[in-house]
N, C-alpha and C positions, 0 to 999 in steps of 0.2 A: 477496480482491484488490480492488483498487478504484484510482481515477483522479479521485475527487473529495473536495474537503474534507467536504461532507455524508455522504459516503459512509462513510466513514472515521470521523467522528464518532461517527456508528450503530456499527461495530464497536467503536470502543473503549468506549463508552455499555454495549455485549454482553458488554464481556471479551473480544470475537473476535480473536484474534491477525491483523493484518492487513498486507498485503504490499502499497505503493503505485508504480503505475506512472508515471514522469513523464514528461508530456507537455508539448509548446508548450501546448497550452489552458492548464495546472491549474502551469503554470512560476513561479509567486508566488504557492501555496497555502503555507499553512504542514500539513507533512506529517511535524513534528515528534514528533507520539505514533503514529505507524505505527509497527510491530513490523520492519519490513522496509520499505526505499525501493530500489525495483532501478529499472533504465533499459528494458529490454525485457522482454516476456514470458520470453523463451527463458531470463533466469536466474529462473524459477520453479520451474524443473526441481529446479535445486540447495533452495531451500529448500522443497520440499514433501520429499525425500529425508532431510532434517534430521529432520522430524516423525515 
């Protein structure tokens, strides 16, 4: 899970399938190669259940 473009970079850089949270800070990242773009935590539930 992550909230930033650097962040995210790194996981996809790993192969790490990655889940990104938006926020007002990161609202004009491009968060285009995330695995998963959710709006709050709370639907992390759903995709860790997927796994």
């Amino acid at each position: 899970m992550e909230d930033s473009a650097r962040g995210l970079a790194a996981a996809v850089a790993a192969r790490i399938d990655c889940a990104v949270v938006h926020n007002e800070f990161t609202k004009n990242s491009d968060f285009s190669l995330a695995s998963y773009r959710i709006d709050s935590l709370s639907e992390l539930k759903g995709i860790l259940e997927l796994s």
